[in-house]
PASEBA-1860 file (N, C-alpha, C; in nm, 3 decimals):
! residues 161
1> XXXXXXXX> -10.137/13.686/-6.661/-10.140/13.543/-6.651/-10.176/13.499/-6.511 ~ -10.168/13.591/-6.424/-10.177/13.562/-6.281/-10.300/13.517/-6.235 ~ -10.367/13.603/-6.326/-10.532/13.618/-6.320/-10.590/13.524/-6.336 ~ -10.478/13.472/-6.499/-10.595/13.357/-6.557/-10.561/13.267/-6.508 ~ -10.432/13.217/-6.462/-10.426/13.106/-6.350/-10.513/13.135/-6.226 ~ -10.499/13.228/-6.166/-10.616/13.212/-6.055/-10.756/13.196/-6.072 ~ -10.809/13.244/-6.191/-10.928/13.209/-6.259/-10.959/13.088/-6.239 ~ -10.883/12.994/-6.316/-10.873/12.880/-6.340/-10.895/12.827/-6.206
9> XXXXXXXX> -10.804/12.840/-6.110/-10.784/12.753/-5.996/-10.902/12.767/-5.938 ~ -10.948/12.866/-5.922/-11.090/12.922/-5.845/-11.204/12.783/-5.891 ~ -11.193/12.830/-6.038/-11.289/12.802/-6.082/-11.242/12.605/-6.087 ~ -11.150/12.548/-6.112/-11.138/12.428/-6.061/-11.185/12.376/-5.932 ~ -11.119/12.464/-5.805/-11.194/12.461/-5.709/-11.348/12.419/-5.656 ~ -11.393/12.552/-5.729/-11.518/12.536/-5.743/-11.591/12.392/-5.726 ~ -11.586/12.360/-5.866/-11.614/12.261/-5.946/-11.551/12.116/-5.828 ~ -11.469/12.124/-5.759/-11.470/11.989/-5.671/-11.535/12.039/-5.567
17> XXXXXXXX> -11.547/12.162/-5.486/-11.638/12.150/-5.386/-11.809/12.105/-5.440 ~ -11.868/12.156/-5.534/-11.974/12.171/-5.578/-12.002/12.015/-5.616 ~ -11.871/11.901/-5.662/-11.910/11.748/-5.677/-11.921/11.683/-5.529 ~ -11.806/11.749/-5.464/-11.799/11.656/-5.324/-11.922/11.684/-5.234 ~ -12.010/11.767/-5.247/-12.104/11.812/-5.176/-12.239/11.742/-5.215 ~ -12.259/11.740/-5.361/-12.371/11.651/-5.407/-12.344/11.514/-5.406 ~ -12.263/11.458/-5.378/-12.214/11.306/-5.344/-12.181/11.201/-5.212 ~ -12.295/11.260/-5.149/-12.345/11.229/-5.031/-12.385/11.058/-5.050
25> XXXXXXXX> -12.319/10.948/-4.960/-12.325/10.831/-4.966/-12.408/10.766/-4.812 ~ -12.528/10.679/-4.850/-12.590/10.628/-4.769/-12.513/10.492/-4.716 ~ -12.553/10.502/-4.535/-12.473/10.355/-4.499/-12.515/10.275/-4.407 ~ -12.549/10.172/-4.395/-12.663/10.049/-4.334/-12.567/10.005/-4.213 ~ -12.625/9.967/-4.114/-12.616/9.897/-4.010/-12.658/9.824/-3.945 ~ -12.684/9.680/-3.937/-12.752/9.569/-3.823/-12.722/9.566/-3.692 ~ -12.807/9.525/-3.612/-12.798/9.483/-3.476/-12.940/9.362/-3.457 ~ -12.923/9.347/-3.340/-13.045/9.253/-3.278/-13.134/9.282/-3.174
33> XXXXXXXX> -13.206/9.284/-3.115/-13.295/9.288/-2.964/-13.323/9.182/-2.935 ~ -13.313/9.096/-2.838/-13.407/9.024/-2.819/-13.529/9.026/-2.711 ~ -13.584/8.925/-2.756/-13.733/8.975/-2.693/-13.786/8.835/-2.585 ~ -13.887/8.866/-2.525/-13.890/8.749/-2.462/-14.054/8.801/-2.394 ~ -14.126/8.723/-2.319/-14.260/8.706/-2.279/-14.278/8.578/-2.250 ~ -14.403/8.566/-2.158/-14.437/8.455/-2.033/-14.575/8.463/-2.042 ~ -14.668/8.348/-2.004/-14.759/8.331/-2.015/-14.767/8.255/-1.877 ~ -14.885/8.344/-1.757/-14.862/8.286/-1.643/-14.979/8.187/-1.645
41> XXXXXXXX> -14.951/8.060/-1.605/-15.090/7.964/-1.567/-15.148/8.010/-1.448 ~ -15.288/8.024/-1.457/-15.385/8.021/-1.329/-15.522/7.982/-1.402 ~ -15.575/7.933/-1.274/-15.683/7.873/-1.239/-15.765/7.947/-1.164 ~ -15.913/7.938/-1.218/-16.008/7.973/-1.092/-16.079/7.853/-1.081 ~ -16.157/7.852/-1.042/-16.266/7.818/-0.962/-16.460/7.848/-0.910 ~ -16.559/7.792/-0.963/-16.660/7.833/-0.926/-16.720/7.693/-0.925 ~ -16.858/7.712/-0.850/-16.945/7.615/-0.773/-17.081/7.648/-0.779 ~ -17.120/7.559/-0.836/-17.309/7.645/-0.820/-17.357/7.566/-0.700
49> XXXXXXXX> -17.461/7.643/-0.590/-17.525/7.592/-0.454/-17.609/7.454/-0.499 ~ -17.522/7.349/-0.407/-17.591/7.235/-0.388/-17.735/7.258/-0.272 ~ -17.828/7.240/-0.349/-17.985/7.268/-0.267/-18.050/7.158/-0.248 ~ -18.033/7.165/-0.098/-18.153/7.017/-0.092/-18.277/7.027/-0.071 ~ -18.313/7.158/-0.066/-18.456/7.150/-0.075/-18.465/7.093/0.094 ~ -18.581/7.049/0.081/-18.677/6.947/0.180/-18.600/6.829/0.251 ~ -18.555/6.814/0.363/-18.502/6.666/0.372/-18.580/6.574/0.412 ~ -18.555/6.458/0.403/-18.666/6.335/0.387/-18.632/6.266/0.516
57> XXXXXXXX> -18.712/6.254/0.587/-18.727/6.191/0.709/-18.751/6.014/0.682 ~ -18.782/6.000/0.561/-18.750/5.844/0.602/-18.658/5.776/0.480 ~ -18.598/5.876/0.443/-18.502/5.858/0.324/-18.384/5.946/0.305 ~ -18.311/5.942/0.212/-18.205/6.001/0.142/-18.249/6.130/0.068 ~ -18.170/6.235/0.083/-18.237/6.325/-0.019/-18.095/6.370/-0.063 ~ -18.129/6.374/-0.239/-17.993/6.383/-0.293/-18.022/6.535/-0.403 ~ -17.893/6.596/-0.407/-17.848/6.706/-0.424/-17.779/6.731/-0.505 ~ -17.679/6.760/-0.647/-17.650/6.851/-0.662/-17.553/6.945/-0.736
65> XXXXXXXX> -17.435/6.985/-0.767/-17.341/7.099/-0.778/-17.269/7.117/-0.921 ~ -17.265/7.163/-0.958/-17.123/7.183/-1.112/-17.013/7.252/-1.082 ~ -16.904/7.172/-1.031/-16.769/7.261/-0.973/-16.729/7.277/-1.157 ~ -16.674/7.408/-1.172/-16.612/7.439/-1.285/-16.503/7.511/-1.292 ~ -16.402/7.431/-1.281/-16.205/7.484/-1.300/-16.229/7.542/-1.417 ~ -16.176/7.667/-1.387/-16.122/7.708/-1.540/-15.957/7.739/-1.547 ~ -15.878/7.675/-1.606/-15.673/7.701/-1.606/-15.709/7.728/-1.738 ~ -15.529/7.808/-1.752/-15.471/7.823/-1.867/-15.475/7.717/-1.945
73> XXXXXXXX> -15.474/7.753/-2.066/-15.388/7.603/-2.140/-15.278/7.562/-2.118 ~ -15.376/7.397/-2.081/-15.230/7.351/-2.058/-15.178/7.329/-1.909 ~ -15.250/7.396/-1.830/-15.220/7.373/-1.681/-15.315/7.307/-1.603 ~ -15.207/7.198/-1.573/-15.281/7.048/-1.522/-15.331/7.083/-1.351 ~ -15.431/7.065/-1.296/-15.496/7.083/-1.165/-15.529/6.942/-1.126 ~ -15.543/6.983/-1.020/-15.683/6.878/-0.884/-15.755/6.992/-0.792 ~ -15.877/6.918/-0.815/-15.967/6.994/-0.744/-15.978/6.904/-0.624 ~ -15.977/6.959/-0.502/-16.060/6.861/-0.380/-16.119/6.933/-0.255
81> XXXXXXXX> -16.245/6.876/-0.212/-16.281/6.908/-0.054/-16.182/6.963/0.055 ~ -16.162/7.082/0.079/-16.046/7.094/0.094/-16.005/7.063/0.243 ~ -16.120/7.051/0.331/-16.182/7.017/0.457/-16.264/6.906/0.479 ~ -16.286/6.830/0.404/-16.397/6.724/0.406/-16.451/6.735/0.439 ~ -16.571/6.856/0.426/-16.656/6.871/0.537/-16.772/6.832/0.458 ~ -16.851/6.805/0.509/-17.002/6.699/0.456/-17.114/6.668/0.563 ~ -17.048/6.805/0.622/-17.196/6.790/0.757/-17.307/6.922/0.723 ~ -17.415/6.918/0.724/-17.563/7.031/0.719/-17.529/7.011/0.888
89> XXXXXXXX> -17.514/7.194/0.892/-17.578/7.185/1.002/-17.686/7.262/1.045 ~ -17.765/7.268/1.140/-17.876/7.367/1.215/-17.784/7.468/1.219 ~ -17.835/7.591/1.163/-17.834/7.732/1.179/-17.689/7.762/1.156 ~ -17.650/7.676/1.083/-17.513/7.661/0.991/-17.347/7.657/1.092 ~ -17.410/7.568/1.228/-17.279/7.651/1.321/-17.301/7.498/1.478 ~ -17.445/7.432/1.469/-17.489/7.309/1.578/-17.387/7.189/1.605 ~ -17.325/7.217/1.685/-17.281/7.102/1.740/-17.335/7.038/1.849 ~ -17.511/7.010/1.831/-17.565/6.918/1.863/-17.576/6.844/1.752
97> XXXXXXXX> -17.532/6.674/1.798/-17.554/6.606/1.708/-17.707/6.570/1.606 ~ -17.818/6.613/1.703/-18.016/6.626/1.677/-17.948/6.738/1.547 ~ -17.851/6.819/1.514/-17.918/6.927/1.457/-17.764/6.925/1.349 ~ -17.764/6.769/1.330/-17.597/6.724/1.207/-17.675/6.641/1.136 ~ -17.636/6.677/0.974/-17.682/6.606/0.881/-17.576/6.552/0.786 ~ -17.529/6.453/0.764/-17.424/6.379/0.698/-17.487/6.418/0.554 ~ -17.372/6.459/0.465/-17.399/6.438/0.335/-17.255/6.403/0.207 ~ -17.211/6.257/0.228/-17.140/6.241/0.160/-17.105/6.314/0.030
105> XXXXXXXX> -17.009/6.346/-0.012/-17.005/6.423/-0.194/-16.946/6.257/-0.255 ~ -17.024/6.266/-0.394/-16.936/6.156/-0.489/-16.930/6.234/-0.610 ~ -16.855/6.236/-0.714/-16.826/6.247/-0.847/-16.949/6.151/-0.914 ~ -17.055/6.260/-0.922/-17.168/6.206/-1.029/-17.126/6.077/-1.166 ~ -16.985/6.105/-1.249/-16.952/6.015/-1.313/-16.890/5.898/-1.313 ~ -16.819/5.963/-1.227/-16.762/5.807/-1.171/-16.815/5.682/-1.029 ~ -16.903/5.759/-0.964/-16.932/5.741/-0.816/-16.819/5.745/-0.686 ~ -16.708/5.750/-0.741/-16.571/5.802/-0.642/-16.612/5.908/-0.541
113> XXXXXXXX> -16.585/5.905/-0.403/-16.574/5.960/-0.307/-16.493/6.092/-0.366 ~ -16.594/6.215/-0.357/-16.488/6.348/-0.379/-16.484/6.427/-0.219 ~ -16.335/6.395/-0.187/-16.320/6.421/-0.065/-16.160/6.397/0.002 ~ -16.071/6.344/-0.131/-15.911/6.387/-0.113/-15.841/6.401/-0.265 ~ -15.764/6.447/-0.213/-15.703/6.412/-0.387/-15.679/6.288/-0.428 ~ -15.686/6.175/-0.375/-15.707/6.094/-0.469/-15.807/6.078/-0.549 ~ -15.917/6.122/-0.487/-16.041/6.120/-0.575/-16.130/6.268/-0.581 ~ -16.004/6.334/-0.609/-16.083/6.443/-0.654/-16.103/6.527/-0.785
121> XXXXXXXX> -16.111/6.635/-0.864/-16.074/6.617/-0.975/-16.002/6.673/-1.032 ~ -15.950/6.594/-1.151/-15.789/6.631/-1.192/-15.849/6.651/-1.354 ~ -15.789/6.760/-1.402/-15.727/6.754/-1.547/-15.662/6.890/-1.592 ~ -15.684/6.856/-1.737/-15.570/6.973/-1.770/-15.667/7.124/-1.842 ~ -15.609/7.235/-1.825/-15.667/7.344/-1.838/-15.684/7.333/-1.992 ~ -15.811/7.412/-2.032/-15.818/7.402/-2.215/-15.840/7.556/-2.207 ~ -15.849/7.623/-2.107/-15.880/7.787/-2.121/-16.037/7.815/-2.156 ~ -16.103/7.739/-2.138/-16.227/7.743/-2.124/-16.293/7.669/-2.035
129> XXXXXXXX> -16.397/7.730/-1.965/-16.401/7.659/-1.836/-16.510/7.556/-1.853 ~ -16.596/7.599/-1.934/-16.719/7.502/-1.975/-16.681/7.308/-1.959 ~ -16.575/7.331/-2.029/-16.495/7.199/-2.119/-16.427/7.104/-1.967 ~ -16.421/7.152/-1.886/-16.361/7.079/-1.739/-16.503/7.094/-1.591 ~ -16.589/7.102/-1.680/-16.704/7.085/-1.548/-16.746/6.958/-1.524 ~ -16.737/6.916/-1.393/-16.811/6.798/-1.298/-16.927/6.811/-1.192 ~ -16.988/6.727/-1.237/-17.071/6.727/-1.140/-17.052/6.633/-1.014 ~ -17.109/6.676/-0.872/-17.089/6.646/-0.769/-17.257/6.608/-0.703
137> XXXXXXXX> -17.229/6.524/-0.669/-17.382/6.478/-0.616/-17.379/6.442/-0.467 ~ -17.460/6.512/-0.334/-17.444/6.481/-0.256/-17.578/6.435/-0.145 ~ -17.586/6.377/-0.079/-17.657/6.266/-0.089/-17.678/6.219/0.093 ~ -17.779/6.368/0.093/-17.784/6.392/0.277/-17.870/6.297/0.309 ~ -17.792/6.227/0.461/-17.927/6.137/0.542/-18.005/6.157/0.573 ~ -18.045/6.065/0.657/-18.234/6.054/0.639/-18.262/6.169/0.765 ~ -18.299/6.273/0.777/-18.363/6.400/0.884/-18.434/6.332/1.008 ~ -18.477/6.201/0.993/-18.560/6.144/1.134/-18.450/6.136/1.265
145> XXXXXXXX> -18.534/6.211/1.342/-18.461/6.225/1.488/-18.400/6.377/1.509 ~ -18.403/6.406/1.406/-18.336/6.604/1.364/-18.439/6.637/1.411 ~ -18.344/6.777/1.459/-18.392/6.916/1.486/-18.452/6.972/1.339 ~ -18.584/7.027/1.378/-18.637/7.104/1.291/-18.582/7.258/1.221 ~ -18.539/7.319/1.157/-18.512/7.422/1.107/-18.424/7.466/0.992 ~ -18.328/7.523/0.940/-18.265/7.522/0.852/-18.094/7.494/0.904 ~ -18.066/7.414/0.788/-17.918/7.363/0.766/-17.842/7.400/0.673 ~ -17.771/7.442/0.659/-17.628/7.467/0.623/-17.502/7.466/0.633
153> XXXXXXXX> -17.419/7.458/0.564/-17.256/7.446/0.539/-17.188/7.520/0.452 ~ -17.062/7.518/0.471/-17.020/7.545/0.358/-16.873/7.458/0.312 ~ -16.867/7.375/0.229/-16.744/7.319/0.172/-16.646/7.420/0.102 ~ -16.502/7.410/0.140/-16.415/7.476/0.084/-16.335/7.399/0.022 ~ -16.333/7.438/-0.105/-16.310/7.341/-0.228/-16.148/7.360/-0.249 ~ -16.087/7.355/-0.303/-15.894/7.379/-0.305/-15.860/7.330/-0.453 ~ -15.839/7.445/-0.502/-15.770/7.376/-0.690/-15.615/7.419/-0.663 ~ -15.539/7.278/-0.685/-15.424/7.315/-0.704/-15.372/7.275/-0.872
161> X> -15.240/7.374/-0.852/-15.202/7.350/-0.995/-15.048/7.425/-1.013
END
């Protein structure tokens, strides 16, 4: 009888290790991350060469430019002269007055003096730069009494934003 009780038990045994082993239970857990990202605004800036060509000795000779801001979306600027400078000069450097050529800048659309931030130009970035171009027209005096040779400058333009 010893037997067949131990038989038994064995074999009961058995039979719960062999259920508890195939009865493996799956178990879920949540959490969160959070996440986060920035989108930095900037602006550039480009200018095509205002060319005057020929200057006119008994006239005005007018000139010129497409300043084109390009910002993020969404990021509001002013563009302005950042130096007011609006002098041609001889050999790009004459401080003889024979060899200074005045050339006011205005905002082609509006006729406003572009030459502080009050009147210089302002708007808001669309992320394409096409969509915020102005033109600048500048509008050198008359060459009689000048030195003969070549003039140049250079305006440094300032986008803030």
């Amino acid at each position: 009888m010893k037997i067949k009780n131990l038989k038994s038990s064995l074999l009961i045994c058995s039979a719960l290790l062999l259920s508890s082993t195939n009865n493996t239970f799956a178990a879920t857990a949540s959490g969160s991350m959070s996440v986060t990202g920035a989108v930095v605004g900037t602006c550039t800036l480009a200018a095509s060469t205002m060319a005057f060509g020929t200057l006119n000795r008994s006239g005005t000779t007018p000139a010129t430019s497409t300043i084109t801001p390009n910002c993020t979306l969404g990021v509001t600027y002013t563009v302005t002269n950042a130096a007011a400078t609006t002098t041609l000069l001889l050999g790009g450097s004459s401080s003889d007055p024979a060899g200074m050529i005045l050339f006011p800048l205005t905002r082609t659309d509006s006729g406003l003096a572009f030459s502080s931030s009050l009147n210089g130009i302002t708007g808001t970035g669309t992320g394409e730069a096409t969509d915020n171009a102005v033109t600048i027209t500048g509008t050198a005096a008359s060459a009689s009494g000048k030195l003969s040779g070549a003039y140049s400058t250079s305006v440094s333009l300032t986008i803030t934003y």
